[in-house]
C-alpha positions as CSV (number, residue, x, y, z in Angstrom):
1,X,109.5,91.7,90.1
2,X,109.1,90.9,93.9
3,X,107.5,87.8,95.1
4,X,104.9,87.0,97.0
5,X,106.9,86.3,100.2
6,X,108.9,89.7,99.4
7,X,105.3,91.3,99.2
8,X,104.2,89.7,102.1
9,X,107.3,90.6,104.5
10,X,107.1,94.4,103.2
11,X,103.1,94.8,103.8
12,X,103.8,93.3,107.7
13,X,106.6,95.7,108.3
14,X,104.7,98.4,107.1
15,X,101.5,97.2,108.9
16,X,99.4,97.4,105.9
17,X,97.3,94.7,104.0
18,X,98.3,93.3,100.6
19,X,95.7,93.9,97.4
20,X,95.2,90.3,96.6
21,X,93.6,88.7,93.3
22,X,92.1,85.3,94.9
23,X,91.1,81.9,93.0
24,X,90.4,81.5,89.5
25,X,93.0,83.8,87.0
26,X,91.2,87.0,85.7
27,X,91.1,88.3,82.4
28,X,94.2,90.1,80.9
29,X,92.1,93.1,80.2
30,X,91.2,93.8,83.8
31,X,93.5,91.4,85.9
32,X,92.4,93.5,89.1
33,X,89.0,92.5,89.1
34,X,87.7,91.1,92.1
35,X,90.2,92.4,94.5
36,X,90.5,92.0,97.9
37,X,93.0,93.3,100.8
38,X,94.5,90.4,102.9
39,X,96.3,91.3,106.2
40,X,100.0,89.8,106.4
41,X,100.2,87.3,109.8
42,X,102.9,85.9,111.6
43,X,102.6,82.1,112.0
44,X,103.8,80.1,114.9
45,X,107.2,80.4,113.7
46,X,107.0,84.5,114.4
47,X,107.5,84.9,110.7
48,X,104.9,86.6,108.5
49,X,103.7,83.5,106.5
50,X,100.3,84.1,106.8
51,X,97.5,86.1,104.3
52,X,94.2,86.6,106.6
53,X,90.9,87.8,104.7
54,X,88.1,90.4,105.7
55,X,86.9,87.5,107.5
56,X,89.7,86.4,109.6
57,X,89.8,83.4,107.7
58,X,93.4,82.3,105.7
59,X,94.0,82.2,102.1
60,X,96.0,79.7,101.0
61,X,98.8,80.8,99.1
62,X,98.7,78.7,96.2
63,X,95.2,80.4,95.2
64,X,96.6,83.9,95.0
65,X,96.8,85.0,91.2
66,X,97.9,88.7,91.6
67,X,99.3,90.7,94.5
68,X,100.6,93.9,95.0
69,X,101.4,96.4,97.9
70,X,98.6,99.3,98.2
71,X,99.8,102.3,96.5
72,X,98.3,104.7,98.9
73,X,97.9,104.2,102.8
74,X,96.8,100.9,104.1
């Protein structure tokens, strides 16, 4: 299973945003609810380290519960 970092270098390379599950842990039943695509940023370093919002504003990594690479174009 790839890791977030793994997810996040592949969705910058392919210039497409990441389907993020964001904050509290959903329910097993429907662990895609509230789903949200997050654009993959470099930071300072020039490395993609950064996960950008609708908004332009970051998610911190630590509050991502799910993420995946969009299955069809981004």
């Amino acid at each position: 299973m790839p890791t977030l970092p793994d997810l996040m270098k592949q969705a910058y390379a392919r210039g497409v945003a990441l389907e993020v599950v964001v904050g509290t842990a959903p329910a097993w039943t429907d662990p895609w609810t509230g789903m949200q695509r997050a654009r993959v940023v470099a930071g300072s370093s020039g490395y993609p380290s950064i996960l950008v919002d609708d908004r332009g504003s970051e998610i911190p990594r630590e509050e991502i519960q799910w993420a995946r690479l969009p299955e069809g174009p981004g």
